[in-house]
C-alpha positions in Angstrom: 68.3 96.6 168.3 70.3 98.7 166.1 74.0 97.8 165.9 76.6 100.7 164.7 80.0 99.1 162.6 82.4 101.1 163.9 85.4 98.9 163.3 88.5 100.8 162.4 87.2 104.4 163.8 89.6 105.5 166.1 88.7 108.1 168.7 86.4 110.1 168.7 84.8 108.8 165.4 82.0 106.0 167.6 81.3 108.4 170.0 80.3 110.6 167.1 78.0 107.7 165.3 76.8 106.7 168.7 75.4 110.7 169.0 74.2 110.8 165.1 72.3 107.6 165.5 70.7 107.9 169.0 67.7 110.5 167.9 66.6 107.7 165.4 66.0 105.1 168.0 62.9 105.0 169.8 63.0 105.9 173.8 63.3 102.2 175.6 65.0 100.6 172.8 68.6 99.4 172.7 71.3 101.0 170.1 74.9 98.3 170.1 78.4 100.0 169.1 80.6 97.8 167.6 83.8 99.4 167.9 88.1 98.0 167.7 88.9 101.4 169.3 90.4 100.6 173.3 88.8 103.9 174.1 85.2 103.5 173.5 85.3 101.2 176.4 85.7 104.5 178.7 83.8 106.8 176.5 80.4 105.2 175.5 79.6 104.7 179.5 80.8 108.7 179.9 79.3 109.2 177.1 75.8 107.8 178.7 76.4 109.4 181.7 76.3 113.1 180.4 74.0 112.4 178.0 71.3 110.6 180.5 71.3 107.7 178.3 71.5 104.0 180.2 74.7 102.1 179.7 73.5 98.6 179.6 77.0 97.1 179.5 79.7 95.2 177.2 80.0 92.3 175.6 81.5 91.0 171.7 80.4 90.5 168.4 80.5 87.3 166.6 84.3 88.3 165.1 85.3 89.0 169.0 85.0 92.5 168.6 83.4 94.3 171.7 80.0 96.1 171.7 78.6 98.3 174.3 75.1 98.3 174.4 72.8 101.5 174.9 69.3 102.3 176.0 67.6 104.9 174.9 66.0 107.0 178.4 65.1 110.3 176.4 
């Protein structure tokens, strides 16, 4: 799985790196965002949902920070 730092982006910086990052990952495979930002827990599942992409879910790094996981449908 590919993990994205984005701790200390604020909005809309992770939703950016989530969208550079995603053609590099192979269809069925996971891509994590690590992000401090309160809004990437709205925006990476709306994000997946325009984008087609599966929003596996949420949960935190080893330093507490959350990370929203991602697989890769197209």
């Amino acid at each position: 799985m590919i993990e994205l730092d984005c701790r200390g982006l604020p909005c809309p910086r992770p939703i950016i790196a989530l969208a550079k990052a995603l053609p590099g990952v192979a269809v069925g495979e996971l891509l994590a965002v690590v992000a401090d930002d309160p809004a990437a827990r709205h925006d990476v599942p709306a994000w997946c949902r325009l984008r087609g992409q599966e929003y596996v879910g949420a949960d935190t790094a080893d330093d507490g920070v959350p990370r929203h996981t991602i697989r890769r449908l197209s």
